[in-house]
C-alpha positions, 0 to 999 in steps of 0.5 A: 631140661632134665637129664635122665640116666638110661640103659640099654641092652648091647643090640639096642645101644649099637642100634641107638649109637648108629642112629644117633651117628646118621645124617637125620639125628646129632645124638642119641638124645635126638633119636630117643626124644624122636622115639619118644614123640612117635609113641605120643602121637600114636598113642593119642591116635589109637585114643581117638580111633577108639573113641570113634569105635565107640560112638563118638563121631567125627566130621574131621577126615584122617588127615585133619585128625592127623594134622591135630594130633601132631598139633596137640603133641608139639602144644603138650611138649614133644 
């Protein structure tokens, strides 16, 4: 896996260091690889909300365009 080199404002490195310190997270990879996914997902989300917006129908409810969205998210590498 590629190593990346980042760095942090103190707020956002202490906010960081306690997540990566709880019960959910073993570090802080875990919690910005987490962030990482989150965004994904919402990003491919708000693509297909307005691709709706614009016409494009769907007969799929929210949670069938949820449950595929997190679906093509892991497929893609999150």
């Amino acid at each position: 896996m590629p190593r990346q080199s980042i760095s942090f404002p103190p707020p956002n490195d202490d906010w960081l260091r306690a997540q990566g310190e709880s019960e959910k997270y073993t570090s802080k990879s875990d919690v910005v690889n987490d962030l990482i996914r989150k965004a994904r997902e919402i990003e491919t989300i708000r693509t297909r909300l307005i691709q709706v917006e614009n016409g494009h129908l769907t007969s799929q409810g929210r949670a069938e365009i949820l449950a595929e969205t997190k679906a093509e998210v892991r497929r893609n590498g999150a």
